[in-house]
C-alpha positions as CSV (number, residue, x, y, z in Angstrom):
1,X,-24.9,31.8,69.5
2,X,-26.1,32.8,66.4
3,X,-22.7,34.5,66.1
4,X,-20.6,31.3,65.9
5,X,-23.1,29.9,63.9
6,X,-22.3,31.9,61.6
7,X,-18.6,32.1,62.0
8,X,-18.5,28.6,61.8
9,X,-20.5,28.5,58.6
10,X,-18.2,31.4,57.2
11,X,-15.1,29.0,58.1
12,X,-16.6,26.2,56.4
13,X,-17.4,28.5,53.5
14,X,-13.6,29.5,53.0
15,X,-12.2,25.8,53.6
16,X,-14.3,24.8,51.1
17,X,-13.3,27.0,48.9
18,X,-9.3,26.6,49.5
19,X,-9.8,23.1,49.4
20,X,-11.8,23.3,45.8
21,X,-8.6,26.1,44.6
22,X,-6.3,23.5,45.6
23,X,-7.7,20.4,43.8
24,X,-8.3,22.7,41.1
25,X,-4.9,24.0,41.0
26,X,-3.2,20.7,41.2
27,X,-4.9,18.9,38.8
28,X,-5.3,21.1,36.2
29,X,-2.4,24.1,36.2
30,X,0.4,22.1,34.7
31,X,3.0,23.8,36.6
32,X,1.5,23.5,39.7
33,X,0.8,20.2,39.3
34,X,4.3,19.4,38.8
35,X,5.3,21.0,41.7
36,X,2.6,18.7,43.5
37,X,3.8,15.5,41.7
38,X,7.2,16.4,42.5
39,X,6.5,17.6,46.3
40,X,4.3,14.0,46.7
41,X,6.5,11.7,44.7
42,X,8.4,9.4,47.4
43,X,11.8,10.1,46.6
44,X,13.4,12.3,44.0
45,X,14.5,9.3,42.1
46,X,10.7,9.2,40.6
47,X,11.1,12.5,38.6
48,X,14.4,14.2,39.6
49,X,17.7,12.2,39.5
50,X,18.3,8.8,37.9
51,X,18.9,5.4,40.3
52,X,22.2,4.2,40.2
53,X,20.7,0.9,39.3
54,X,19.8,2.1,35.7
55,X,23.2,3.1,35.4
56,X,24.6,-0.4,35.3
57,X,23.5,-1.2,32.1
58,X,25.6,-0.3,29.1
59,X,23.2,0.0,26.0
60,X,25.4,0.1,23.7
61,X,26.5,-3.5,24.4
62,X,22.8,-4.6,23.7
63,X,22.6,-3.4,20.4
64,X,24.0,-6.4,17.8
65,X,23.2,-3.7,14.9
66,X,26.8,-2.9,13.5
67,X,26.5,-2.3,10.2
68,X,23.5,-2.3,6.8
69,X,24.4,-6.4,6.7
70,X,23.0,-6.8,10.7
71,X,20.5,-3.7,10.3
72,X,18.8,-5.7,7.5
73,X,19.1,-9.2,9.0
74,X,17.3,-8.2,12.6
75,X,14.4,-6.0,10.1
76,X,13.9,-9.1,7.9
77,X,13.6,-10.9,11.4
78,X,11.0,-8.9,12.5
79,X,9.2,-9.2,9.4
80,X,9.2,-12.8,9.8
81,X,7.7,-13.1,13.1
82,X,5.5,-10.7,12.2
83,X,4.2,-12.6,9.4
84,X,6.2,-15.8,8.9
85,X,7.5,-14.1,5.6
86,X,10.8,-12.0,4.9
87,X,8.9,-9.5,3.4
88,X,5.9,-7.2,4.0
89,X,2.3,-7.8,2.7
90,X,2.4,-5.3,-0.6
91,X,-0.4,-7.2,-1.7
92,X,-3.1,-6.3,0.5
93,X,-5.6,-2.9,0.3
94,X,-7.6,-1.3,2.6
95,X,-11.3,-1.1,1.9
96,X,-12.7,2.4,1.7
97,X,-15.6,3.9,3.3
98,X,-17.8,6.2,4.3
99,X,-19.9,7.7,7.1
100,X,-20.1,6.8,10.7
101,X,-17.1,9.7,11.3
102,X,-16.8,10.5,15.2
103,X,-18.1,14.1,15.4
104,X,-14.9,15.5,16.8
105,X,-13.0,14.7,14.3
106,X,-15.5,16.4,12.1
107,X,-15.2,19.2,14.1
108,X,-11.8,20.0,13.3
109,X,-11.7,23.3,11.7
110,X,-9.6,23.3,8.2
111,X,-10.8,19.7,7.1
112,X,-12.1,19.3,3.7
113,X,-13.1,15.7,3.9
114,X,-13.0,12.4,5.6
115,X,-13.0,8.9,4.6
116,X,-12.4,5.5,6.3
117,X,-10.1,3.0,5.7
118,X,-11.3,-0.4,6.5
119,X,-8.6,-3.3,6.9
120,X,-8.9,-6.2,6.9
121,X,-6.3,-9.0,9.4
122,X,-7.5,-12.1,10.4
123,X,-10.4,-14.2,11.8
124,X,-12.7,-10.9,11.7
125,X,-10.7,-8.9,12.9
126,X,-10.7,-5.5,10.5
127,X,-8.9,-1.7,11.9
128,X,-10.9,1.3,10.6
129,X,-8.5,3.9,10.3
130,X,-9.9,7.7,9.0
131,X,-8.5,9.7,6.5
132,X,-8.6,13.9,7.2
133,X,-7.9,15.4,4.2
134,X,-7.3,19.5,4.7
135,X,-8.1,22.2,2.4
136,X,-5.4,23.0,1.2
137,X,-3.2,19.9,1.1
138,X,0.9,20.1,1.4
139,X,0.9,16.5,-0.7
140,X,2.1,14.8,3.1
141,X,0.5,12.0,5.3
142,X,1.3,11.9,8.8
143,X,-0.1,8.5,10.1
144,X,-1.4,9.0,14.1
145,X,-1.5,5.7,16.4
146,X,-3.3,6.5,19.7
147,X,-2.6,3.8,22.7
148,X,-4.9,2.7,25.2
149,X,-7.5,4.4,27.5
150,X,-9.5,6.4,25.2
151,X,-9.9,6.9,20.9
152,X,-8.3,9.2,18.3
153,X,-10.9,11.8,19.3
154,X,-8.8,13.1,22.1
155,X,-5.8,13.5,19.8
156,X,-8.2,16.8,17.7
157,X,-5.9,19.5,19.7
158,X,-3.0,17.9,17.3
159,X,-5.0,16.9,14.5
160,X,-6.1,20.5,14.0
161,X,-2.6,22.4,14.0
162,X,-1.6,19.0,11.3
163,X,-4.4,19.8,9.6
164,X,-3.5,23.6,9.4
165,X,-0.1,23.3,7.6
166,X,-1.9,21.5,4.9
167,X,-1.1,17.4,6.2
168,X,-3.3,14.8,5.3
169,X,-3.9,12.4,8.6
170,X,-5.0,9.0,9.2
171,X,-5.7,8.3,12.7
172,X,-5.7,4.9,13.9
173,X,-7.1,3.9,17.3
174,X,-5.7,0.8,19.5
175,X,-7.3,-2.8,18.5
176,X,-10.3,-3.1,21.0
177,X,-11.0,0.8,20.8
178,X,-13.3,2.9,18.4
179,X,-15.0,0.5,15.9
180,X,-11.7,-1.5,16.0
181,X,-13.2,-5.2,17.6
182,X,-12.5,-8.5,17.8
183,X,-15.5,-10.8,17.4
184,X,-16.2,-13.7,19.4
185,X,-14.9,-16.8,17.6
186,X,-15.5,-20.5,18.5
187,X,-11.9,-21.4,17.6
188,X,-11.0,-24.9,16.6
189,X,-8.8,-25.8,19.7
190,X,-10.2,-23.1,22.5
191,X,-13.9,-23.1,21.9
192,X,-16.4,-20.0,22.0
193,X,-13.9,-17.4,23.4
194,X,-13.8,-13.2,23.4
195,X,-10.4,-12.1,22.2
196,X,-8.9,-8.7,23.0
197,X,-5.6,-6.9,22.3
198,X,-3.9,-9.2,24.7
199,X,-6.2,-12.3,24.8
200,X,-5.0,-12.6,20.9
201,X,-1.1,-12.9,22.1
202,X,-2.7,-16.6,23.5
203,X,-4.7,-17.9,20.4
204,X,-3.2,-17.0,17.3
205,X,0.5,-18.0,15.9
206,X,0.9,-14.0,14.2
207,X,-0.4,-12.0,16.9
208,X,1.8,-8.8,15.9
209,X,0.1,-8.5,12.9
210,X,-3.5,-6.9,14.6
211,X,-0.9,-4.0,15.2
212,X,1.4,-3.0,12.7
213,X,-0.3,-4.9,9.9
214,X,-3.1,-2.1,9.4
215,X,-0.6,0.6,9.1
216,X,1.3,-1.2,6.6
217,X,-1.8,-1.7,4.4
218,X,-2.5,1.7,4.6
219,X,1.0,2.6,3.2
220,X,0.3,0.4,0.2
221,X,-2.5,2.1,-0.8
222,X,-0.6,5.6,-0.3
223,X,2.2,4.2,-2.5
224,X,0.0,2.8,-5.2
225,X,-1.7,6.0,-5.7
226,X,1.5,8.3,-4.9
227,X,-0.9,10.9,-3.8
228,X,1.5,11.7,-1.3
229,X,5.5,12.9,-1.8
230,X,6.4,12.1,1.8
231,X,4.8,9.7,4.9
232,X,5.9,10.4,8.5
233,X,3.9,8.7,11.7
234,X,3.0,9.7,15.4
235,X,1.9,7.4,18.0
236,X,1.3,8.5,21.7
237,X,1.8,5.8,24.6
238,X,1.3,2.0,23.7
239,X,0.2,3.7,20.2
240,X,4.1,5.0,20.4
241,X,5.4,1.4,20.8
242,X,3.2,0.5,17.3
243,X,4.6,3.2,15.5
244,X,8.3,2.4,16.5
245,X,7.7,-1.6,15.6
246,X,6.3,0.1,12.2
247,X,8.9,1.8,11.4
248,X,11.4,-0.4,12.3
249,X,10.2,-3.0,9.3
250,X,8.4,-0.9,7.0
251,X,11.2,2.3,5.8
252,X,8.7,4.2,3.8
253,X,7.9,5.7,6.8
254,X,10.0,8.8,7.2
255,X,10.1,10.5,10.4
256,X,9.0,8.7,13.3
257,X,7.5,10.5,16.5
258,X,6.8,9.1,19.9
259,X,5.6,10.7,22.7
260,X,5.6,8.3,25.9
261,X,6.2,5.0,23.7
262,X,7.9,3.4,26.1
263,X,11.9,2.2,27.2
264,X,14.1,-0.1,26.3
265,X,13.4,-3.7,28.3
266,X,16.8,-3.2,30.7
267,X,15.0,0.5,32.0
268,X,11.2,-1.3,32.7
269,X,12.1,-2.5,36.1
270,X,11.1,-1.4,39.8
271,X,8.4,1.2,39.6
272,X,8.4,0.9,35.6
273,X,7.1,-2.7,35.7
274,X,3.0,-2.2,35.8
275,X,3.9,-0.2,32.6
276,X,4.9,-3.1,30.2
277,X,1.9,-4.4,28.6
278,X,1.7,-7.7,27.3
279,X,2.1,-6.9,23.9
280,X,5.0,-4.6,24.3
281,X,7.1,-8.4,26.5
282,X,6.1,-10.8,24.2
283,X,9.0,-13.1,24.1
284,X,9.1,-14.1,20.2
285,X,9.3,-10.4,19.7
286,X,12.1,-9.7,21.9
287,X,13.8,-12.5,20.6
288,X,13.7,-10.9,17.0
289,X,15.2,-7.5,18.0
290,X,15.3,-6.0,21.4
291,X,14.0,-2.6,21.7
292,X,17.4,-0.2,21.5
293,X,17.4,-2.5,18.1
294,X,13.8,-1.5,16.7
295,X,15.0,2.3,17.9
296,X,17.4,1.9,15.4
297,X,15.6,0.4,12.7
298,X,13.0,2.6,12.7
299,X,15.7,5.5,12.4
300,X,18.0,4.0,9.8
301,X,17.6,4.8,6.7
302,X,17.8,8.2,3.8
303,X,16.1,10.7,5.5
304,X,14.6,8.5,8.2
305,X,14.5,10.0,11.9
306,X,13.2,8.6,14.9
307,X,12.2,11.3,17.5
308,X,10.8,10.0,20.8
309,X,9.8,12.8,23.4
310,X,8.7,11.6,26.9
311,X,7.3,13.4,29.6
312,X,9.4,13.9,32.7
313,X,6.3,13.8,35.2
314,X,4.2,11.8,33.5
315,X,1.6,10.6,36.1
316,X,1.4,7.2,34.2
317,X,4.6,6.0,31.9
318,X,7.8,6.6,31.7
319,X,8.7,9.3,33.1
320,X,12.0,10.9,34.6
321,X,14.9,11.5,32.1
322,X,15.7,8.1,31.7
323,X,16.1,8.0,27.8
324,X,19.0,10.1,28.0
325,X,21.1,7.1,29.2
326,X,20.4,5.1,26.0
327,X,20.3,8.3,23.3
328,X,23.9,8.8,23.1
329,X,24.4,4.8,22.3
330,X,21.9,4.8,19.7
331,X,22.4,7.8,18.1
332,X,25.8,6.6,17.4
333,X,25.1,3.7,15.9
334,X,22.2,5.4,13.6
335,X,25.0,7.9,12.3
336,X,27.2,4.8,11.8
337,X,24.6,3.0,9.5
338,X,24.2,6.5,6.8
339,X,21.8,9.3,6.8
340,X,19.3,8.4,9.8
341,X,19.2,10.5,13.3
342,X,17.6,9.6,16.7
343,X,16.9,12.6,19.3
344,X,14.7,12.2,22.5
345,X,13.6,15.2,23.8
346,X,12.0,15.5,27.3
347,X,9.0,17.9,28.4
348,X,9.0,18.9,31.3
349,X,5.6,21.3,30.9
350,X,3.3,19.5,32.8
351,X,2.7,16.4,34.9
352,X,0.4,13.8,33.3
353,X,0.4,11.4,30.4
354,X,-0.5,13.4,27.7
355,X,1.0,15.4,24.5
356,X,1.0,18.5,25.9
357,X,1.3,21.8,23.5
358,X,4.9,21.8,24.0
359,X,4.8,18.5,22.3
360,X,2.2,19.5,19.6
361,X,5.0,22.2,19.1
362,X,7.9,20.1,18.5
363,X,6.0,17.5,16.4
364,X,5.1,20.1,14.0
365,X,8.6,21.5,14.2
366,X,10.5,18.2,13.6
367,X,8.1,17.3,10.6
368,X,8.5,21.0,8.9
369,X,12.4,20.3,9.3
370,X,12.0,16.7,7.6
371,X,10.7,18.5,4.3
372,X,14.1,20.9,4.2
């Protein structure tokens, strides 16, 4: 008796143990998590081969960009609905601070100092982006937009190897993350109501501006002072779709860099729908430029580049290889327009929605090949 007991014990002891090896393994080796996501996945057109349905769709017929003349009319629409004006808000400065610094960003090895930028939108509504200055500066800014689901903290892993080749960054979090709040107005029409990143698409007739207008006051302040020769931008997930809408209206950023920022309307369908926020469909927006359209704009221009890397298993967004039906198309009409370039490039390295190292590695590549 006391024989199986301890037999059985011995046998619990070891399943236990292959059981915790397993979770382990398949949730955080990357490449055996991707052969885990692959083995679960329902049918190989999750990761592994395209739908035929996507293939319908020619994107190059959905881009009304043909030359500088349409490139500049669908910008100076964007601007527009952005802010009811053809042209961007020069005017405006962000207010700087200090103190209150999240303690892993201080953490980063290699920074010198940091500073916050506070700015200013609307109806008490102000972003508070931070300002990493290495020691030993290369005289460029890379702007980082972080999405939804967590703060700039998480993003240190990159910060740090930026902050090692001598780049200053600013790292913006998403409105309603970090320090970045909405009060709670009693608005003229609605009453006593808590806004949010989406709740603002209801109430107010500019909503864009809460995310692209910060970034753009930032830039203002870079060019007054001209600290800076050059001024690229990263954004990772629904931080990736600010960036892009960025750059598409505002061309003193150089090189654009996405990582999971999202498809073009035409490829959010079936399993890609929950992954559309409300922002990201509002119709006014659309209307102004689709988003092949903004992937141009934010790529057009002398030295300008768009680079938008997605994660083929991504356990959240946009995975598969999907961007490779549309790259061809809007490469094209990038190289028609001058000097711009769009590339996607797809990591296949792990299997969640992250920027992996891979990705840290080819976003410090691409910006070290902008400077040559």
């Amino acid at each position: 008796m006391k024989r199986l007991t301890y037999s059985i014990l011995a046998f619990l002891a070891i399943s236990a143990g292959l059981g915790w090896a397993g979770y382990y393994l398949t949730h955080n080796v990357d490449w055996v998590r991707v052969y885990y996501k692959r083995f679960k996945a329902p049918d190989e057109f999750v990761f592994d081969e395209i739908a035929p349905h996507f293939k319908k769709t020619d994107p190059s017929k959905l881009i009304r960009i043909t030359g500088k003349d349409s490139a500049k009319h669908i910008r100076r629409d964007l601007t527009e609905l952005i802010w009811g004006s053809s042209s961007l808000p020069v005017s405006g400065r962000p207010e700087v601070l200090s103190g209150n610094v999240p303690d892993a960003l201080k953490a980063i090895p290699g920074v010198a100092a940091i500073s916050i930028r506070r700015i200013t939108v609307d109806i008490g509504y102000a972003a508070f982006i931070y300002l990493l200055q290495p020691n030993r500066p290369n005289g460029r800014l890379v702007i980082y937009q972080h999405g939804y689901a967590g703060t700039v903290e998480a993003m240190s892993p990159l910060f740090a190897k930026l902050i090692e080749q001598g780049y200053t960054v600013a790292a913006s979090n998403y409105p309603e993350y970090g320090p970045n709040r909405f009060p709670n107005l009693n608005l003229a029409r609605f009453g006593w109501y808590s806004l949010s990143h989406d709740r603002i698409l209801s109430v107010h007739p500019r909503p864009m501006r809460f995310y692209i207008e910060p970034i753009v006051v930032l830039l203002n302040e870079i060019q007054q002072d001209a600290t800076f020769d050059r001024v690229d931008m990263v954004g990772f997930s629904a931080g990736g779709w600010i960036a892009t809408l960025a750059a598409a209206v505002d061309t003193r950023i150089r090189h654009t860099i996405t990582v999971a920022g999202g498809y073009p309307l035409y490829l959010r369908v079936s399993n890609f729908e929950r992954e559309s926020p409300p922002p990201q469909l509002y119709p006014p927006l659309l209307q102004a430029a689709n988003y092949l359209e903004m992937y141009v704009l934010a790529a057009d221009g002398h030295a300008r580049q768009l680079t938008q890397i997605f994660n083929r298993y991504d356990r959240c967004c946009y995975r598969n290889t999907l961007s490779q039906l549309y790259e061809p198309a809007v490469s094209k009409v990038v190289e028609g327009l001058g000097s711009g370039q769009f590339q996607v490039l797809i990591d296949e390295t792990h299997a969640d929605h992250k920027v992996s190292k891979w990705a840290i590695a080819r976003i410090i590549e691409g910006l070290a090949a902008a400077a040559r």
